[in-house]
N, CA, C and O of each residue as an XYZ file, in Angstrom:
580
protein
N     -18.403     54.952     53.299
C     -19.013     53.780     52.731
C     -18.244     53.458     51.455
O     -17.995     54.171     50.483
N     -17.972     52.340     51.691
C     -16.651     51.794     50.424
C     -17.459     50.225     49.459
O     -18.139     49.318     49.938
N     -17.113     50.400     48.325
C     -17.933     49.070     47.629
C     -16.068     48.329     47.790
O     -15.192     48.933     47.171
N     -15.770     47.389     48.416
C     -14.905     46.828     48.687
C     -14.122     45.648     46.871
O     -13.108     45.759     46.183
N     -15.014     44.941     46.858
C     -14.845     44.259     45.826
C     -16.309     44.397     45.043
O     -17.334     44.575     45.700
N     -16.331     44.298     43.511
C     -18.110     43.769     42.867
C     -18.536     42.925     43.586
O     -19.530     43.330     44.189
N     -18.163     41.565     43.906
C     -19.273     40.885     43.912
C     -19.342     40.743     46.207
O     -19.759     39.803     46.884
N     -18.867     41.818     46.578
C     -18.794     42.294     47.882
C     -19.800     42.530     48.788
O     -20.206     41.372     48.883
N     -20.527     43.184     49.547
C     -21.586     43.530     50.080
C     -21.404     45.167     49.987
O     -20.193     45.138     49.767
N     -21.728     46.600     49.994
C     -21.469     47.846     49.999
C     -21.081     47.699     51.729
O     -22.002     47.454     52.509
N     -19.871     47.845     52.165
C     -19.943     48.450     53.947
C     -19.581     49.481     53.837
O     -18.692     49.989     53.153
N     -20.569     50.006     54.818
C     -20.293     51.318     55.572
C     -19.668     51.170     56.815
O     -20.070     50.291     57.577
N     -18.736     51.910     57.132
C     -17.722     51.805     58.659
C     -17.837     53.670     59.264
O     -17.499     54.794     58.895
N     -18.602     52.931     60.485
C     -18.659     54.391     61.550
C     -18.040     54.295     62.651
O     -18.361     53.358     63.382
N     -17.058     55.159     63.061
C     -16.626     55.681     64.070
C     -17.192     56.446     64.895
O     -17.830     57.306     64.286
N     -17.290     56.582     66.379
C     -17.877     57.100     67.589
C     -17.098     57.531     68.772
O     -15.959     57.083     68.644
N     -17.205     58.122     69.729
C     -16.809     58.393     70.900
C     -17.287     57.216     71.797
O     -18.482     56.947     71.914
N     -16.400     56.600     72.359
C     -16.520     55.235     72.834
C     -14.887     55.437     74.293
O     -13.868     56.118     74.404
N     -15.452     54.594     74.903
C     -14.077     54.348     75.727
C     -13.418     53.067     75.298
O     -13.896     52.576     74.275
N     -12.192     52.272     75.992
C     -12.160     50.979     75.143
C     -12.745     50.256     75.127
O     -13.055     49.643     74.105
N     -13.343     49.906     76.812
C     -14.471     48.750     76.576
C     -15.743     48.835     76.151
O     -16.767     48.295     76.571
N     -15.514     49.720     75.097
C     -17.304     49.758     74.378
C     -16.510     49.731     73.459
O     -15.310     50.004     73.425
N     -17.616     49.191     72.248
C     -17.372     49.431     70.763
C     -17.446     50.369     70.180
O     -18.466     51.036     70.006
N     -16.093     50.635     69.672
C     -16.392     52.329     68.881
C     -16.063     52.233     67.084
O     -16.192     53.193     66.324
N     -15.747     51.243     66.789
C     -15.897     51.104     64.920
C     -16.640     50.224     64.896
O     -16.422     49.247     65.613
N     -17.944     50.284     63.933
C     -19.027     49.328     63.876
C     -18.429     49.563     61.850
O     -17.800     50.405     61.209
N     -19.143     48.200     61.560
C     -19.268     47.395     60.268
C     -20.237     47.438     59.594
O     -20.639     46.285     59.753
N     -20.982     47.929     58.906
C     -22.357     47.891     58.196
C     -22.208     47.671     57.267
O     -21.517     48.234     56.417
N     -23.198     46.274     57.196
C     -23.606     46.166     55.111
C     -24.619     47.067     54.765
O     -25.655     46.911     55.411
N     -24.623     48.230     53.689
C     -25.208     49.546     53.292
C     -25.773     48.694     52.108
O     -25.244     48.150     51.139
N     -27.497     48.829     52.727
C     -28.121     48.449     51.210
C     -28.837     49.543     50.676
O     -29.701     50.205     51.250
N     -28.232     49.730     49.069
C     -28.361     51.314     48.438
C     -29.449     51.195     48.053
O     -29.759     52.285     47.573
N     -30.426     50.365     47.945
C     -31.828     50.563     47.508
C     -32.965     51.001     48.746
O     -33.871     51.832     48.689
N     -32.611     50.249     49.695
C     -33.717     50.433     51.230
C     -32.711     51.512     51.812
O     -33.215     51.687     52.922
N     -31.929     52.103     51.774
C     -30.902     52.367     53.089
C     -30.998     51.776     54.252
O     -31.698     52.272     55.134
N     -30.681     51.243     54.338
C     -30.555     49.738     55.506
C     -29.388     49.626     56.053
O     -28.540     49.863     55.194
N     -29.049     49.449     56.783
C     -27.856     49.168     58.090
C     -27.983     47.719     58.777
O     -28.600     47.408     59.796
N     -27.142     46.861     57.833
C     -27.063     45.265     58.840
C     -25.516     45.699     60.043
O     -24.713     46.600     59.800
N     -25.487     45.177     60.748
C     -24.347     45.240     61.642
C     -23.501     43.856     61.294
O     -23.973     42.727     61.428
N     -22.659     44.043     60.997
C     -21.391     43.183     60.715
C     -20.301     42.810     61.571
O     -19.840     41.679     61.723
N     -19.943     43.866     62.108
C     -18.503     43.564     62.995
C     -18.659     44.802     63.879
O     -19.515     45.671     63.711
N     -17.614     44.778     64.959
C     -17.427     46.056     65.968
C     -16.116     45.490     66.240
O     -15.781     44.310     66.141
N     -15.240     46.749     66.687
C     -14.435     46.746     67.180
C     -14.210     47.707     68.680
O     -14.816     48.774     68.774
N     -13.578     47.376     69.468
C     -13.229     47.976     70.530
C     -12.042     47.885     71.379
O     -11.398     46.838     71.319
N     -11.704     48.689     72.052
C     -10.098     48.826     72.250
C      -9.568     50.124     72.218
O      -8.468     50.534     72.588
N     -10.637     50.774     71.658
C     -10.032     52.207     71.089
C     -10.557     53.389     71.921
O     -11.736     53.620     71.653
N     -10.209     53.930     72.537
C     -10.712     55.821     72.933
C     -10.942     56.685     71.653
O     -10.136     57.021     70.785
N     -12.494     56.992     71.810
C     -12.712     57.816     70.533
C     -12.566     57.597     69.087
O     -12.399     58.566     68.346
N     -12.611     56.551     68.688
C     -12.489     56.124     67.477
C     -13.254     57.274     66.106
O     -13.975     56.904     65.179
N     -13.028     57.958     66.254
C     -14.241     59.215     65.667
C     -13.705     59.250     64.509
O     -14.561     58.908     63.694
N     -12.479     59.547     63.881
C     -12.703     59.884     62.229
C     -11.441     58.307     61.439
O     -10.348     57.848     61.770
N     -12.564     57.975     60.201
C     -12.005     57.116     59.871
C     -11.444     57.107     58.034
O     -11.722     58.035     57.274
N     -10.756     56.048     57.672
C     -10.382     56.128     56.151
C     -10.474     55.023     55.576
O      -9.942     54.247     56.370
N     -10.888     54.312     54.492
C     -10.745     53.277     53.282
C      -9.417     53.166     52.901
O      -8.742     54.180     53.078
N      -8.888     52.236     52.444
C      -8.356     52.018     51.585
C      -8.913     50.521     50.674
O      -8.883     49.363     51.093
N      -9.391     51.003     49.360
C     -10.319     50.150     49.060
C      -9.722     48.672     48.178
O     -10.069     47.491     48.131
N      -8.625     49.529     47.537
C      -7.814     48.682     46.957
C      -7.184     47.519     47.932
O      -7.417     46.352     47.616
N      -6.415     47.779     49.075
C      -6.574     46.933     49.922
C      -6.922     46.001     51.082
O      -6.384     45.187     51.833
N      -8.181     46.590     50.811
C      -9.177     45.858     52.097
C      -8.783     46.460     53.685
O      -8.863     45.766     54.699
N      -8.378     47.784     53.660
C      -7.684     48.531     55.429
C      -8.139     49.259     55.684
O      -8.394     50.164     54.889
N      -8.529     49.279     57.046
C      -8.927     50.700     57.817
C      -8.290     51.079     58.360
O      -7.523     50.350     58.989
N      -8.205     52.846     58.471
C      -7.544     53.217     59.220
C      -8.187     54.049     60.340
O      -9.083     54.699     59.801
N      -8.143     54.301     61.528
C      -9.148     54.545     62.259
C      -8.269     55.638     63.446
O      -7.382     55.230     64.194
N      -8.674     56.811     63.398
C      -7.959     57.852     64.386
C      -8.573     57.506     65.870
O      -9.682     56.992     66.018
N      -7.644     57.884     67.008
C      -8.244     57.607     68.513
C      -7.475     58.271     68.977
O      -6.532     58.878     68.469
N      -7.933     58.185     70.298
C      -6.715     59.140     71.444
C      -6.214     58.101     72.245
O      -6.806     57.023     72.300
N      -4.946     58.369     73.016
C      -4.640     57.473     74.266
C      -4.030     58.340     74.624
O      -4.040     59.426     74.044
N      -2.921     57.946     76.306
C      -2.311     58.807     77.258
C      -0.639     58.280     76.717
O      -0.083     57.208     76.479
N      -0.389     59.296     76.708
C       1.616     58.850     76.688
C       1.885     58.572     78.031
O       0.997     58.419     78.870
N       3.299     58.487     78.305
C       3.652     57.607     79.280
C       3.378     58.682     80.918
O       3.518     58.247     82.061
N       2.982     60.080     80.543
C       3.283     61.198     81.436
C       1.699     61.215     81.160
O       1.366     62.151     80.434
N       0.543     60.293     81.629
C      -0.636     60.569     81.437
C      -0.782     61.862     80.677
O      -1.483     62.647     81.314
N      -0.358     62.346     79.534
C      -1.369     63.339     79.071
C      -1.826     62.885     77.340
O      -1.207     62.128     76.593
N      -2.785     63.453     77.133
C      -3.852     63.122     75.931
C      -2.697     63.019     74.757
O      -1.701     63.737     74.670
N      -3.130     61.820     73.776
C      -1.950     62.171     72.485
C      -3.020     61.208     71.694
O      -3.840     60.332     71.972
N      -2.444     61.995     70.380
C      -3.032     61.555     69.173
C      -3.066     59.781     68.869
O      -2.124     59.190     69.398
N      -3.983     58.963     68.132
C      -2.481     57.698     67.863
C      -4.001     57.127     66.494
O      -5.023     57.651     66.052
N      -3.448     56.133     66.358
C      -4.514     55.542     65.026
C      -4.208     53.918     65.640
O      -3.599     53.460     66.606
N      -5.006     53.350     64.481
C      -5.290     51.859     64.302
C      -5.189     51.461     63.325
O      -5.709     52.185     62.477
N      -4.658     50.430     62.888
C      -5.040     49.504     61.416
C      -5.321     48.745     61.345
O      -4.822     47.882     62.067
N      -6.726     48.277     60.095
C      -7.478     46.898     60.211
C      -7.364     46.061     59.198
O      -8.193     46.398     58.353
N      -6.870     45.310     58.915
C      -7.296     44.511     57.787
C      -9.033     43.992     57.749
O      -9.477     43.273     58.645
N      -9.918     44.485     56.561
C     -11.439     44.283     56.447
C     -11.430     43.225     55.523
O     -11.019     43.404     54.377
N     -11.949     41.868     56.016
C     -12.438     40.627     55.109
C     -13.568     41.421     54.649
O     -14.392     41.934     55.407
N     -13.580     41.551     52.650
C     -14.266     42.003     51.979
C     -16.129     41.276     52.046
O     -17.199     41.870     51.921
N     -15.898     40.136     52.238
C     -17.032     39.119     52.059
C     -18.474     39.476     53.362
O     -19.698     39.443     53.235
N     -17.838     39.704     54.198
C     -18.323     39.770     55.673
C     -18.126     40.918     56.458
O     -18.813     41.223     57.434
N     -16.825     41.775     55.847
C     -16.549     42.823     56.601
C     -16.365     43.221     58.213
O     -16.725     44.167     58.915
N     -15.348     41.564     58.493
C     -14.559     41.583     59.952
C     -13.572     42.213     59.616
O     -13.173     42.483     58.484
N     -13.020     42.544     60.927
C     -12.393     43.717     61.241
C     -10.833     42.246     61.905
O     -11.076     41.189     62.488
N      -9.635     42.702     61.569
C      -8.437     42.233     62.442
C      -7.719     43.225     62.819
O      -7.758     44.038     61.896
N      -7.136     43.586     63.588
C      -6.816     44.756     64.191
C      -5.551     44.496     63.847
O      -5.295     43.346     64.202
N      -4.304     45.186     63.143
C      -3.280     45.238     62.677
C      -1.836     45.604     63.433
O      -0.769     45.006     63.572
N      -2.381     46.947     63.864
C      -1.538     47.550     65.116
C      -2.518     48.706     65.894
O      -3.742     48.835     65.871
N      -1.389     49.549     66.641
C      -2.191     50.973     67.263
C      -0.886     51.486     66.727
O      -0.142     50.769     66.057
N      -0.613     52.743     67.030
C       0.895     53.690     67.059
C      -0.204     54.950     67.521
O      -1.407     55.202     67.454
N       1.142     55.585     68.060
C       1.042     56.973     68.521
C       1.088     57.818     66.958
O       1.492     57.294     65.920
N       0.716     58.844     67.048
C       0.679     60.245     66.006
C       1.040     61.687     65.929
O       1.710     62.427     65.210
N       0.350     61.747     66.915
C       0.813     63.252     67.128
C       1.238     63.217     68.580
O       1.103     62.066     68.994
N       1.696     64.027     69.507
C       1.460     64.560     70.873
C       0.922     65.627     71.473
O       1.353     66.375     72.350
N      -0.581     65.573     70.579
C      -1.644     66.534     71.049
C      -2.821     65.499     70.207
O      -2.662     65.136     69.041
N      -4.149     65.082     71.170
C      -5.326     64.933     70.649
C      -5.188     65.026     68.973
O      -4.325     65.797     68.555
N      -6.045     64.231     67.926
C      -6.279     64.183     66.842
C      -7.698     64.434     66.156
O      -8.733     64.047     66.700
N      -7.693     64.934     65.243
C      -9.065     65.316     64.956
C      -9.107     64.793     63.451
O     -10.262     64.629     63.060
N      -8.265     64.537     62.653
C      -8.287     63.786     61.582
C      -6.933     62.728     61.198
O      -5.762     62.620     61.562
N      -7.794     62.086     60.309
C      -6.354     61.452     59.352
C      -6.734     61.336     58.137
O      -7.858     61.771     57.891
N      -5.839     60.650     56.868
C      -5.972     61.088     55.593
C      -4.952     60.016     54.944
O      -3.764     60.112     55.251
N      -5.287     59.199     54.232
C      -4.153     58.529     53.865
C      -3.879     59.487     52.528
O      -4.702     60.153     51.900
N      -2.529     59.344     52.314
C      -2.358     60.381     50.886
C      -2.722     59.869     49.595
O      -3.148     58.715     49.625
N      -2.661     60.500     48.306
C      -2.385     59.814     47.169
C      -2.093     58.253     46.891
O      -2.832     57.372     46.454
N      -0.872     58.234     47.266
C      -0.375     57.121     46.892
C      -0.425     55.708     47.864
O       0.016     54.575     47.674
N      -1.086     56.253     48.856
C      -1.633     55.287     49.549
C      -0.258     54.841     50.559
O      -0.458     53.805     51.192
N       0.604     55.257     50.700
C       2.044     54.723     51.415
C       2.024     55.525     52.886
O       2.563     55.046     53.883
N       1.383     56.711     52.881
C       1.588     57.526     53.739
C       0.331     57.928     54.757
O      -0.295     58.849     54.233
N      -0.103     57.639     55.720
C      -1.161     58.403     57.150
C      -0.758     59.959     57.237
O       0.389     60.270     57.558
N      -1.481     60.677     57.018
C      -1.330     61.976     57.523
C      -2.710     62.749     58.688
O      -3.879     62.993     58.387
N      -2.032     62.960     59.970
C      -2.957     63.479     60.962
C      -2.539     64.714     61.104
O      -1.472     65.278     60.863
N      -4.216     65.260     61.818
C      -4.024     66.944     62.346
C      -4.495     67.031     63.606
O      -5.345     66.324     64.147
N      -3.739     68.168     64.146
C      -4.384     68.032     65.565
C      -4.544     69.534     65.482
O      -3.575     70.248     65.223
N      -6.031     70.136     65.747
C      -6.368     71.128     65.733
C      -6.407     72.373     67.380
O      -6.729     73.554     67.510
N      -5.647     70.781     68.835
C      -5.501     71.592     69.902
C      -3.940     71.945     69.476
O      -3.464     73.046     69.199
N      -3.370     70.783     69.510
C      -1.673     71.180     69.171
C      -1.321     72.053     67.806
O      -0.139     72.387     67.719
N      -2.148     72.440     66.793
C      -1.917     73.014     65.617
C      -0.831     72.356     64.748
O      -0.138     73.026     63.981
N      -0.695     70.956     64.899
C       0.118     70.560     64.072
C      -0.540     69.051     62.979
O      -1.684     68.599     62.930
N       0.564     68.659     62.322
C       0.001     67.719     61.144
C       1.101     66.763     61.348
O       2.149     67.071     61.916
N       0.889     65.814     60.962
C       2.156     64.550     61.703
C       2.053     63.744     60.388
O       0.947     63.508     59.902
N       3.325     63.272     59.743
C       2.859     61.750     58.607
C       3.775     61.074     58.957
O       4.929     61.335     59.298
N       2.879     59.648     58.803
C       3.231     57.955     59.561
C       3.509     57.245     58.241
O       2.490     57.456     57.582
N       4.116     56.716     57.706
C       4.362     54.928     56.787
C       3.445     54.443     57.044
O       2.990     54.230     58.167
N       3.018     54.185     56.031
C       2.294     52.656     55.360
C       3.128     51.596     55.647
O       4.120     51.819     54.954
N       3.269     50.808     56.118
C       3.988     49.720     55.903
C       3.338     48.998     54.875
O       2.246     49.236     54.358
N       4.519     47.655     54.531
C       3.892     46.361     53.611
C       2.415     45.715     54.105
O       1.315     45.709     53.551
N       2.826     45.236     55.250
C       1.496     44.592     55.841
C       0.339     45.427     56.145
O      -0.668     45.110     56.778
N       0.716     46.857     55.445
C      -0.769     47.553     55.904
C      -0.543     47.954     57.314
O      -1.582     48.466     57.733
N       0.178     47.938     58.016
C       0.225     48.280     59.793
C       1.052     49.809     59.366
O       1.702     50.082     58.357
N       0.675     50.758     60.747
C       1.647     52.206     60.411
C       2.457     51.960     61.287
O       2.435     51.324     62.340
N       3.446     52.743     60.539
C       5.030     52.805     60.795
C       5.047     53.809     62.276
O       4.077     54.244     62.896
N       6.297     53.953     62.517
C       6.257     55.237     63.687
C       6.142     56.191     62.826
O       6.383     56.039     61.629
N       5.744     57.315     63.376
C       5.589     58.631     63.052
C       6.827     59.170     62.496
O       7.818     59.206     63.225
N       6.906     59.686     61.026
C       8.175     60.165     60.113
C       8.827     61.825     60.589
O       9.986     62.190     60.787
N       7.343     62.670     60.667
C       7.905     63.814     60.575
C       6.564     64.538     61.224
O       5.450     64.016     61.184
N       6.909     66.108     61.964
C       5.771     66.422     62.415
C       5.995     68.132     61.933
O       7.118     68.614     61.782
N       4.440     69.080     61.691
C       4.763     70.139     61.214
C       4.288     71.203     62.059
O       3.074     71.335     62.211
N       5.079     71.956     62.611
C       4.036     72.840     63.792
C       3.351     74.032     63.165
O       4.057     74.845     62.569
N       1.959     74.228     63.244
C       1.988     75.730     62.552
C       1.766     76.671     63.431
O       1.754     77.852     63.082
């Protein structure tokens, strides 16, 4: 749950286990006095949309999922959204691949330039570019442990 801009609405953004044609990132305006849940936006498209990130400074989500590589088997990959602060729609930016094993997190770093995922079947950690437009880059480097 991110306060986007002051004079903003508070959204909260949840991720779920979803296939694509269901909605698996929902939009909530979070009212901190009632705890209240308005529904705002959904997105869908995604397998498993389960763990997600802010970036508050520039209005982006980043949203972990799974898909199949070209040899049907399970691989990591993410999403990026640009979030209209006012209303808290969702534009879908890109997808990219991540790892090549299932994902169980992501993390944008410090400085905000860099996606970093883990995959806890493959035991490894993968980091992607930030691009300008907020969309991720291909995958830079991967770490096996």
């Amino acid at each position: 749950m991110s306060m986007i801009q002051e004079k903003s609405p508070k959204l909260a953004f949840i991720g779920s286990y979803a296939e694509t044609s269901e909605p698996g990132v929902y939009v909530c305006q979070y009212n901190e006095f009632t705890g209240e849940l308005q529904l705002l936006d959904t997105a869908s498209g995604l397998r498993n949309p389960t763990f997600l990130d802010v970036d508050v400074e520039t209005n982006r989500l980043y949203v972990l999922m799974d898909q199949q590589d070209a040899n049907g088997k399970r691989q990591g990959a993410a999403a990026a959204y640009d979030v209209r602060p006012d209303d808290g729609a969702l534009t879908l930016l890109n997808k990219v691949a991540t790892l090549p094993a299932p994902t169980c997190h992501l993390k944008l770093d410090h400085t905000r330039r860099f996606l970093v995922s883990a995959s806890y079947h493959g035991g490894m950690i993968g980091l992607s570019p930030i691009l300008a437009d907020g969309s991720i880059g291909e995958l830079l480097d991967i770490h096996q442990h």
